[in-house]
N, C-alpha and C positions, 0 to 999 in steps of 0.2 A: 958464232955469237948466240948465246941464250936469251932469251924474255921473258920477262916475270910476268909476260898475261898470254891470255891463248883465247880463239875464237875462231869463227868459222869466216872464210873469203873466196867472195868469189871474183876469178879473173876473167871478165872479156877483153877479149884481144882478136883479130882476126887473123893474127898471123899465129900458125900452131905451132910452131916452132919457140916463138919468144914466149906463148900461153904455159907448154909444159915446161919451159925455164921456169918459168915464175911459184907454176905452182907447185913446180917438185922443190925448189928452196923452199917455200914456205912451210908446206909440209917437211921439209928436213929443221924446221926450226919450231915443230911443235904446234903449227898450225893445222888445223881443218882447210882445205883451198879444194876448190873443183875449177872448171874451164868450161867457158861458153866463145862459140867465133865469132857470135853476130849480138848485138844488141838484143832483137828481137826473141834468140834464144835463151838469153839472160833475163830477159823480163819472165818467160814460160817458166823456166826454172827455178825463180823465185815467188810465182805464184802457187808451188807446190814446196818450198823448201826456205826455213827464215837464215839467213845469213848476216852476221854483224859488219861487215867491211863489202865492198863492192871496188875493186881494181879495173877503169876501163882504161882504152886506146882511147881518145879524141878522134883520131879520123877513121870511118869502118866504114864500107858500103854501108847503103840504106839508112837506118840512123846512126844518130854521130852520136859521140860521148856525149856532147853538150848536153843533148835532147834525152841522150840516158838519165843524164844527172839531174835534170830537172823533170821528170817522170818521174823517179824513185823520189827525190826529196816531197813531193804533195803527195806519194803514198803513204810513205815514211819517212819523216822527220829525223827517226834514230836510225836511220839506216844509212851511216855513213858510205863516201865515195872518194874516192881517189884518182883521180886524172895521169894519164902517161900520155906526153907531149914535148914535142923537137920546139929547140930554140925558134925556129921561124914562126909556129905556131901559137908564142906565148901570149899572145891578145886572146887566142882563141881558148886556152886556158883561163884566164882570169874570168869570160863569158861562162865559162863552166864552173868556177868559182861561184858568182853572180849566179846561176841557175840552181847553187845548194850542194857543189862539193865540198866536200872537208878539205881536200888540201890536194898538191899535182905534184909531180915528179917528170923531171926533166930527163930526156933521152941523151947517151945513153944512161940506160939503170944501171944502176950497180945492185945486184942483190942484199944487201947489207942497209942502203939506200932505203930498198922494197919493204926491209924488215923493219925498219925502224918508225917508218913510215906510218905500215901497217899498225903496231904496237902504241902508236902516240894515238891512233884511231880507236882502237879498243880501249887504252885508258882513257880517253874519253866518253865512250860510250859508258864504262863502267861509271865512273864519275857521273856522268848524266842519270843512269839507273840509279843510283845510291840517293843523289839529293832528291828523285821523287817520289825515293822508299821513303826519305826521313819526313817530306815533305803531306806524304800520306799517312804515315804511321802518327804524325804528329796533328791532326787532323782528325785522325781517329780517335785517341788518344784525349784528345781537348772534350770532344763530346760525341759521346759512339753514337755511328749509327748516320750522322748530320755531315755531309760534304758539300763543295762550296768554296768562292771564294767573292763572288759577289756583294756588294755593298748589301744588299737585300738580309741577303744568307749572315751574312758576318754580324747583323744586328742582331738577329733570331739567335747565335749561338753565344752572344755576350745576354741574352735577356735569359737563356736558358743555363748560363751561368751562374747565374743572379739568384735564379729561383730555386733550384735546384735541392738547397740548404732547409729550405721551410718547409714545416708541416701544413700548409694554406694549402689550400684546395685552387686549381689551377684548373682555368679555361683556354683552350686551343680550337680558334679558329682557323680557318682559310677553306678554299676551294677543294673539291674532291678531288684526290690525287696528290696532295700537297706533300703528304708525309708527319699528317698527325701524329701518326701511331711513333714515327719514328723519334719525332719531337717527345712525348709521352714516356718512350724508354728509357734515352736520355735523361730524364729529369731523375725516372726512378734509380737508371745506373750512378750519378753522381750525386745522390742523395744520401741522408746517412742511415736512410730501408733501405741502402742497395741488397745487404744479403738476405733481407725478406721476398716473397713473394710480389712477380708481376702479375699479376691477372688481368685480363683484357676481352669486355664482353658490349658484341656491337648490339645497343638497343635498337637496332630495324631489323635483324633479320629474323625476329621472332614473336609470335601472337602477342596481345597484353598477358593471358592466364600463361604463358610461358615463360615469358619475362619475369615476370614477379617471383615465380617458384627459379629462375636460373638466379636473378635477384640474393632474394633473401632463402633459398631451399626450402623444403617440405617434410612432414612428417609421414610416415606409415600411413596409408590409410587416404589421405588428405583428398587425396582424387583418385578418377579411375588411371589404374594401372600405376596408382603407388604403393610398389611393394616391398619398398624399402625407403627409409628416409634419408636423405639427402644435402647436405651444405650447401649453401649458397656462394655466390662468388663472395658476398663480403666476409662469411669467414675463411672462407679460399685464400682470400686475404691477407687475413689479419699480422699483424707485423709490417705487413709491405705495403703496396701501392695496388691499388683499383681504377682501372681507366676504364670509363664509359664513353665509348664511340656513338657520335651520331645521338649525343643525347638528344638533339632536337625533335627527332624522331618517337619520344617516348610518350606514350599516351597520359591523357592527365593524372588516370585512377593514380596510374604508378607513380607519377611525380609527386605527388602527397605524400603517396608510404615512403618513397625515396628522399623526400624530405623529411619526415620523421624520424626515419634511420642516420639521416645526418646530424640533426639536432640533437637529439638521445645515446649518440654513440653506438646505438644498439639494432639487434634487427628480431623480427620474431618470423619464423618458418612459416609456410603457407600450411591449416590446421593444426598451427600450436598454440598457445594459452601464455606460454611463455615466451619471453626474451632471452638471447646471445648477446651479450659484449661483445663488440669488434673493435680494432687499434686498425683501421686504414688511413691514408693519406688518399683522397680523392679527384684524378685527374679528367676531367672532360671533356670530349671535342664536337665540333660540328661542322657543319657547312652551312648553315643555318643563319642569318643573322636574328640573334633572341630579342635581343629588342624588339621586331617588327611581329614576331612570333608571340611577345610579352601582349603586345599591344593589340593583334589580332586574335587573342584569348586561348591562344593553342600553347600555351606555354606561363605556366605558373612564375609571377611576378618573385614571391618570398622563395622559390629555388633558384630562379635566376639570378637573385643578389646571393644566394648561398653560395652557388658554385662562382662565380663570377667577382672571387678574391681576389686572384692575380690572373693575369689575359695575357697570353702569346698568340698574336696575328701570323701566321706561320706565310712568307707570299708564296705566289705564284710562281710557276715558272718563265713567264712572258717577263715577269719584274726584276729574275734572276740574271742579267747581262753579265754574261761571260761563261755562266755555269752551262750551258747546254750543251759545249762540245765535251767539257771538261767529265762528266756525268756520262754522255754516251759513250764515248770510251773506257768510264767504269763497267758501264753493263754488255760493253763489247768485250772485254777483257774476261767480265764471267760469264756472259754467255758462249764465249769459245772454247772456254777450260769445260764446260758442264760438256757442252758439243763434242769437244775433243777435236776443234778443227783449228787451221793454223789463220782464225781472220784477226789480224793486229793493227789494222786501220783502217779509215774513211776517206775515201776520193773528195777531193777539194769541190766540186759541182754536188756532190751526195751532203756535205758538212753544212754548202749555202742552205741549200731546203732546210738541213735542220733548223738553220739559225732563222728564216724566214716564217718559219711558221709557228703559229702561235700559241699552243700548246695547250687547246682546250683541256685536256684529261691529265694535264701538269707531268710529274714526275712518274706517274704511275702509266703515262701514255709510253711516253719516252721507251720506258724499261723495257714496255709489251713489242714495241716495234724495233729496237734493236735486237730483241732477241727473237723476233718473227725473220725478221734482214739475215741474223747472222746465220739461221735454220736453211736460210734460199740462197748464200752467198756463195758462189762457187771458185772464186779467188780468194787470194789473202789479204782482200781488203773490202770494202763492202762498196757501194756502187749504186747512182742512181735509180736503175734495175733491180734491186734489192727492196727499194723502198715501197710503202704501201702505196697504190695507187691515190687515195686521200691525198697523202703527204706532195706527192709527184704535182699534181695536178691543183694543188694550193695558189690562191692570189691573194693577198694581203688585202682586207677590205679598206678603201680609201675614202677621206669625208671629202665627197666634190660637191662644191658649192657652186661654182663657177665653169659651165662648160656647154658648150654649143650641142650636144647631143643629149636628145631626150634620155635615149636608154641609160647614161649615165645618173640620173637625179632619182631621188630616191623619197620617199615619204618623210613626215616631219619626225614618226615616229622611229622609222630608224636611222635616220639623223642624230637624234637624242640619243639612240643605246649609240650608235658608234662614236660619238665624244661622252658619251660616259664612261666607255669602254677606254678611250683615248687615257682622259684624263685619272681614271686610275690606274693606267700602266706608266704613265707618269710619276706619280707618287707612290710606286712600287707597291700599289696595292690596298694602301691605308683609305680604306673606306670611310673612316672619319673627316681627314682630310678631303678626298676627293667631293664628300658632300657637300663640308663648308665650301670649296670651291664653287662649285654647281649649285648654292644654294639651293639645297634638299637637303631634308633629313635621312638619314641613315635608312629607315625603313622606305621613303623612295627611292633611294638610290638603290636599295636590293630590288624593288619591284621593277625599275628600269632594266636592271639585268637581268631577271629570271622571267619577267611574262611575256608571253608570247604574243606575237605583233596581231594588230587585227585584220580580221581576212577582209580581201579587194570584192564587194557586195554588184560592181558594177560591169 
């Protein structure tokens, strides 16, 4: 009998006699099959080795099929299992059904049985592969760069839909780590500058006198050690898209000449006499909230209403429900092709912490510690053990009002951050919202978050 799929199987069995039946057919029928006697040695062997089908016994010394098939299925999911099982034992079959096998075969087997069996397993798995090719590809494909399926996410990538079309100069907020930059690419990729120039220059991590000349470039001469003159990112530019990171961070002088250069269209070099025409589309983000920034005089009122055309609130990832396993398994998946090691999934106790905790450093955290895990992970799945001690050692902070133990109660002022904190992971982050709720304005509501408590003097 032929198959039009093929893959690799592997048979535990404890008896070696019905194991090399099994897998000398299979292999006579075009399959990969290797043999393990015991459970215990099928679990080692596939901590070193990825197999699409898994053929157990139900009854083996030590652990039983059941307990096989529900080990394997909270490893992996796609790692189908097949149960062999005598009429007497058919309850015990169905609990191994119930535990995450794909399907059982009744004793005795018939080889032919085995193969077919085998092969409805792999067309599934294949079929399973396929729709979360199409399912990623079309994902990617919508708006590059941005993955997701959360109510949160899925707002952000219809507003970056929306905008994406206009030449309006667009503000990108949220939290560090959020994926501004990514949001920012996306606008330029689905734009009609996509085949211009992306340029992307973060206004913190450079003096004011270097900013200005990375800004608008310099002529010969202009300062020491200009020995050659130089373009700036806005003519870097020109045709495409300019994204300023962290503009909040930008000192006043500059905000001026960078507002001048927006109203004029134009820019003049740092020691030139003359002006450059530029043709950019101007995207910029922050962490910052600018109103508070406006009103605290560190941030110029007439660029704030400049830049501040169209607004993407980009959330967090504490607002992101559901995207967090979905996400560490992307950067598991490229953290092990980079690694070259065989890790393709997370222990069900390793997945709770992730989903527990709350993801101060957002996406950007995430990424650092699955690929820190997958560096220490010495199986083919990642593992409590793996994680950073931080993460391990995490307790969700709780607003206890009500409780007999002093060490529980906590001051009035972090009472306040932690239902402020509450209340805007409720509203997935919209600070707008979360103010009117709290009656505060928006710049309290940032200083409730960002300042630091005052120290116990007693």
């Amino acid at each position: 009998m032929a198959v039009a799929v093929s893959g690799s199987v592997l048979v535990v069995e404890d008896d070696a006699d019905t194991a090399s039946l099994f897998v000398d057919a299979l292999r006579s029928r075009g399959f990969t099959a290797e043999l393990e006697l015991t459970a215990e040695a099928g679990l080692r062997r596939l901590a070193t080795r990825k197999f699409d089908v898994v053929v157990t016994d139900v009854q083996m010394p030590g652990t039983s099929g059941t307990e096989l098939c529900r080990m394997l299925h909270d490893r992996d999911p796609d790692l189908l299992t097949i149960v062999v099982t005598g009429v007497a034992e058919l309850a015990t079959a169905v609990d191994a059904i119930r535990a995450g096998a794909y399907d059982f075969l009744l004793k005795p087997v018939t080889i032919d049985s085995l193969a077919i069996a085998v092969t409805r397993a792999l067309a599934t798995l294949t079929l399973r592969r396929h729709v979360r090719q199409l399912r990623d590809a079309t994902l990617g494909a919508s708006v590059p760069g941005i993955a997701g399926s959360s109510g949160a996410i899925r707002e952000t990538v219809a507003l970056v839909r929306r905008l994406a079309p206009s030449e309006a100069t667009v503000l990108i907020t949220g939290e560090s780590g959020t994926g501004k930059e990514l949001v920012a690419r996306a606008l330029h990729a689905m734009s009609p500058r996509r085949t211009g120039p992306f340029v992307a220059i973060n206004c913190a991590a450079m003096s004011p006198h270097l900013l200005e000349s990375e800004l608008f470039g310099h002529v010969r001469g202009a300062f020491t050690d200009a020995n050659r003159a130089r373009p700036g990112v806005f003519v870097q530019a020109t045709g495409g898209t300019l994204f300023l990171d962290e503009i909040g961070e930008m000192p006043l002088e500059t905000q001026s000449k960078l507002l001048r250069a927006l109203q004029d269209h134009a820019v003049r070099p740092v020691g030139s006499d003359s002006e450059i025409a530029v043709d950019v589309r101007i995207i910029a983000a922050t962490n910052k909230t600018l109103e508070a920034e406006v009103e605290d005089r560190r941030f110029r009122e007439d660029l704030f209403y400049r830049i501040n055309v169209l607004t993407i609130a980009v959330p967090p990832l504490r607002a992101r429900d559901g995207d967090v396993l979905a996400l560490a398994h992307h950067f598991l998946r490229r953290s092990a092709a980079r690694a070259n090691k065989p890790v393709r999934g997370i222990s069900e106790p390793a997945a709770r912490m992730l989903l527990a905790y709350d993801w101060p450093g957002n996406v950007r955290e995430l990424e650092n510690w699955i690929e820190r895990a997958v560096a220490l992970c010495r199986l083919d799945h990642l593992t409590v053990d793996d994680l950073p001690v931080a993460l391990r050692e995490y307790r969700a902070q709780q607003i206890v009002v009500s409780t007999t133990s002093a060490n529980d109660l906590v001051t009035l002022d972090e009472l306040g951050r932690r239902y402020t904190r509450h209340v805007l992971e409720r509203v997935e982050g919209n600070k707008t919202m979360a103010a009117r709720i709290l009656g505060i304005d928006r710049r309290s509501l940032y200083r409730r978050l960002t300042q630091p408590l005052p120290k116990d003097d007693s």
